[in-house]
N, C-alpha and C positions, 0 to 999 in steps of 0.2 A: 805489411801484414801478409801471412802466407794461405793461399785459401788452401782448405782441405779436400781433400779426393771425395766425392759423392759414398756414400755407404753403398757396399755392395750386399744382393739379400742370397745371392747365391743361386736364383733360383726354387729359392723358398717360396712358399703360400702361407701366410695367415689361416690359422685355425678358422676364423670369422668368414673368410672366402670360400675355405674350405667348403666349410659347414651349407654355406648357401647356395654354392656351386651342386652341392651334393642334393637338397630339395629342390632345388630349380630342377634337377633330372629326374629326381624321383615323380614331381608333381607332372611332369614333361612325361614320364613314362604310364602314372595313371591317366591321363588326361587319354593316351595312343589305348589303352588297354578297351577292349570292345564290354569285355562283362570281365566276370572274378571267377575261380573255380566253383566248383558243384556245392561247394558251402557255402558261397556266396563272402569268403573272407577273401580280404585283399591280401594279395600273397606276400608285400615289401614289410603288407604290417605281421602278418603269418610271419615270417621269418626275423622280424623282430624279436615279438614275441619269445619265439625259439630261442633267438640268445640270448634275451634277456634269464631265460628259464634254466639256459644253460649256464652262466654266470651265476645263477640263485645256487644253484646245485653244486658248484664249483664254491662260492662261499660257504655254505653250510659245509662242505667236506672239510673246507680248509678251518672251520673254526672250532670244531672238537664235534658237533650233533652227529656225526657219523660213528664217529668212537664210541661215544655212551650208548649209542644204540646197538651197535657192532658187540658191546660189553653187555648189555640186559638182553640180550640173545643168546650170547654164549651161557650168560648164569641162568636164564631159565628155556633151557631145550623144548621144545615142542613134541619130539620123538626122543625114545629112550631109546639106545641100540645096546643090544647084550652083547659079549665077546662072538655065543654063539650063534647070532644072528649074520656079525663079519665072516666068522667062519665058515659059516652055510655058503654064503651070498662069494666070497674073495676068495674059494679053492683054486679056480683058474690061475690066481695069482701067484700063490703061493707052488704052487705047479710048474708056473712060468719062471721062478726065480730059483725054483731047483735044477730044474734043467739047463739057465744061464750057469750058471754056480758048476753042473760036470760039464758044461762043454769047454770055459774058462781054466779049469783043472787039467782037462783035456790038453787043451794048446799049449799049456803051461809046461804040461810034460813033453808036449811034441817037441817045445821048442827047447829045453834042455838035452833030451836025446838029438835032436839036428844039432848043436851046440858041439856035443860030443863026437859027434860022425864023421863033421863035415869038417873040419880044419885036417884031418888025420890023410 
C-alpha cells in the first residue's frame, strides 16, 4: 500500500485563526490603550462603525435608493432657473468661448498661410 504525501496548506490560515489571531490583538491593543478619545469612544469600535456605514451606503447606492431619489429631485426642483437668470449669472462664459472660438480661427489661418510659405 502506498502512503500519500502529507497535504500541503501552502501557507494558508484558516479564517477561524484568522479571525482569533485578529481579537486576541485587538483585545491586546485595548487592554495597552490608557483612556479613549475626547468622546470617550473606543477608536477599533469608531472605525468599525465607519465601515460598516460605509458599506450601508455602498449597498443602498448599489440597490437602486440612490436612483429614485436622484429621479424625485430632478422631477421636483427646489429652485427654478430662468434662461435669463443663466444669462445674467454665465456672460463670462460665454465670453470665454468666443474668444477660444477667434483665436482657434486665428491659428487655423496662421497655419494654412505657413502651409503656403513655407515649402516654396
Amino acid at each position: 500500500m502506498s502512503q500519500q504525501p502529507p497535504k500541503r496548506n501552502f501557507g494558508a490560515v484558516p479564517a477561524s485563526k484568522r479571525r482569533a489571531a485578529r481579537k486576541a490583538r485587538e483585545a491586546q491593543q485595548a487592554a495597552n490603550r490608557r483612556s479613549f478619545s475626547v468622546t470617550g469612544v473606543d477608536p477599533v469600535e469608531r472605525e468599525r462603525a465607519a465601515v460598516k456605514r460605509s458599506a450601508e451606503r455602498q449597498q443602498a447606492r448599489q440597490s437602486g435608493d440612490h436612483d429614485d431619489m436622484t429621479a424625485y429631485l430632478l422631477a421636483h426642483p427646489t429652485r427654478i432657473v430662468s434662461e435669463d437668470d443663466l444669462r445674467r449669472d454665465y456672460t463670462y462664459v460665454i465670453n470665454d468661448l468666443r474668444s477660444m472660438g477667434l483665436l482657434a480661427m486665428a491659428l487655423v489661418v496662421l497655419l494654412v498661410v505657413l502651409a503656403q510659405v513655407l515649402p516654396t
